[in-house]
N, C-alpha and C positions, 0 to 999 in steps of 0.2 A: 399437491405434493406436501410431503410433513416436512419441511425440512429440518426438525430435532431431532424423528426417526435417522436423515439422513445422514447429521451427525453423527448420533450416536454409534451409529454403526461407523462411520469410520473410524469415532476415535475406538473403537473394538477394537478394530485391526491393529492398536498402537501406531495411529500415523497422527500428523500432525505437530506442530510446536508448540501451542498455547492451549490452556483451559477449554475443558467442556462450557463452562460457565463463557469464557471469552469470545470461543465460535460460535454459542448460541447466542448470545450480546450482537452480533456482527451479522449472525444468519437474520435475525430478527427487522434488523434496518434493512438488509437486500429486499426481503421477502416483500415488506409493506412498498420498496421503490420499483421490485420490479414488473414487467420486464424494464430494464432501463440499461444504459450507459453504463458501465463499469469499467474502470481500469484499475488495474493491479501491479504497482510495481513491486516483483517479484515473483517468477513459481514457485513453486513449492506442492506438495501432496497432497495439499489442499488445493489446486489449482480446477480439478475436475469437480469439487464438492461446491464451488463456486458458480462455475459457470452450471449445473447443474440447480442451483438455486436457481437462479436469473434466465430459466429457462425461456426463449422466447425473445430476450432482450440481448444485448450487444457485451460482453465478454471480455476484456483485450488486456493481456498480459505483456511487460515489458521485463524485460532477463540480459544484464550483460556475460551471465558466464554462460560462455559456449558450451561448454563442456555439461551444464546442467541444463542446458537450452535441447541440447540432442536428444536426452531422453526424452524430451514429447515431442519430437522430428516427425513423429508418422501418427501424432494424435488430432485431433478436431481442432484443436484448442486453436484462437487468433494471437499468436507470440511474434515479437518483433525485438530483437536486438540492439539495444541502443552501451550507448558508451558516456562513463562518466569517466571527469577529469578533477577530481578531486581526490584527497587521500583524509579520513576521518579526524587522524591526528595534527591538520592542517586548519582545523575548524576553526580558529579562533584569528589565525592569520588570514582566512578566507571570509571574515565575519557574514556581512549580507548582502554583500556584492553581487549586485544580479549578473552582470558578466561574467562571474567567475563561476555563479551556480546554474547558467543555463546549460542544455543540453541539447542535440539536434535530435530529434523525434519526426520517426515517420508524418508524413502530411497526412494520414487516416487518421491517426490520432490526433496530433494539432485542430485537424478543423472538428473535430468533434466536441462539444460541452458536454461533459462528464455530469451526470447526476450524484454518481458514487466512486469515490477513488478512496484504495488503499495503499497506503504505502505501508509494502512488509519488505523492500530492499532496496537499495543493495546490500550487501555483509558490510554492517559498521557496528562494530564490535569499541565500545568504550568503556570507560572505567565504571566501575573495578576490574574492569576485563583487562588488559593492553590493547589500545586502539588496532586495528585489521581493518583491512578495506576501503574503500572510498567514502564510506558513510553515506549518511542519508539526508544531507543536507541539500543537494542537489534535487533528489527526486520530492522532496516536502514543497520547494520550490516549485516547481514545476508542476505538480500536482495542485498547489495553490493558484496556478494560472492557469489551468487548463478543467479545474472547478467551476460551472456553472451556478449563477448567483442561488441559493438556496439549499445548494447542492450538499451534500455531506463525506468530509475527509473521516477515512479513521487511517492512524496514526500506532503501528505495533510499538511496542518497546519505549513508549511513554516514557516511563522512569527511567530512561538512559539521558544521559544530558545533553546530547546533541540534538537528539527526537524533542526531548522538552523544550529546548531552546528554543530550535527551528520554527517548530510546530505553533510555538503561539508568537513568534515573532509574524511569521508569514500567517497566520490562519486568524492569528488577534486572540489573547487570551480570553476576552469577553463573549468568544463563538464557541470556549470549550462548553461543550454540552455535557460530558459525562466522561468518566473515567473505570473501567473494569479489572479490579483487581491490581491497584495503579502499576498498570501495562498496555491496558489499550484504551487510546482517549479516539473520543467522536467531537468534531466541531464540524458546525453547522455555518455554512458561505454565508453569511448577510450581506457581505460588501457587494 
């Protein structure tokens, strides 16, 4: 499978949130891991171009809005609904409290080591924006602990400051590996 033909044709369609340059950044790591481990916190348009990469290998999407959970109710796809108890603009009061950032996640997920985990949600909208959502403090966490040693995080929305924060507080600045279009950074698990 090409998958940059695969891209490209989607972002044809105009779907998608990030760079041609970004998804193929991102397609290019699946491709060399898979089939493999994947998880995905968040759907999104992109959710079929994914698992369609990783053909072969294991898929699994985590979504707390119902309401965008239903539209792939009757798809292939392996999605599971989990619930964060965070609010984005509480980041700083929440600092890196692991009790405060865990989540209760399906047992398929938990007992799995993840080769490749993305974190593209939940909606955590911060400045310059006004903070929205629960943020993503929660799922960087958790993503960091359910990363298998070697394993590779990529990280959307980089240059927001709570993704920056998180991301190299829990992942270790010294594992950032690369940064695309400073918006989407890849670190690599050594610990």
């Amino acid at each position: 499978m090409n998958f940059v033909s695969e891209i490209k044709s989607f972002k044809k369609d105009k779907k998608g949130l990030i760079s041609m340059n970004q998804y193929v950044s991102i397609g290019e790591v699946l491709t060399i891991l898979s089939p493999c481990n994947f998880l995905v916190f968040g759907l999104g348009d992109d959710s079929y171009l994914w698992d369609t990469i990783n053909a072969g290998g294991r898929t699994v999407f985590l979504e707390d809005d119902a309401d965008w959970a239903e539209k792939f109710d009757k798809s292939s796809l392996e999605i599971y609904n989990v619930e964060y108890h965070t609010q984005g603009k509480d980041h700083e009061k929440i600092g890196f409290h692991e009790s405060d950032l865990s989540i209760e996640l399906p047992k398929e997920v938990e007992r799995c080591r993840w080769d490749l985990v993305f974190v593209d949600g939940p909606l955590g909208h911060n400045p310059p924006r006004p903070f929205k959502g629960p943020g993503r403090m929660s799922s960087i966490y958790m993503a960091s602990k359910l990363l298998k040693k070697g394993g590779i995080a990529i990280v959307d929305d980089f240059g927001r400051l709570i993704e920056n924060k998180y991301s190299q507080h829990f992942f270790g600045s010294d594992n950032l590996w690369k940064i695309v279009e400073k918006k989407v950074a890849f670190f690599k698990n050594e610990y």
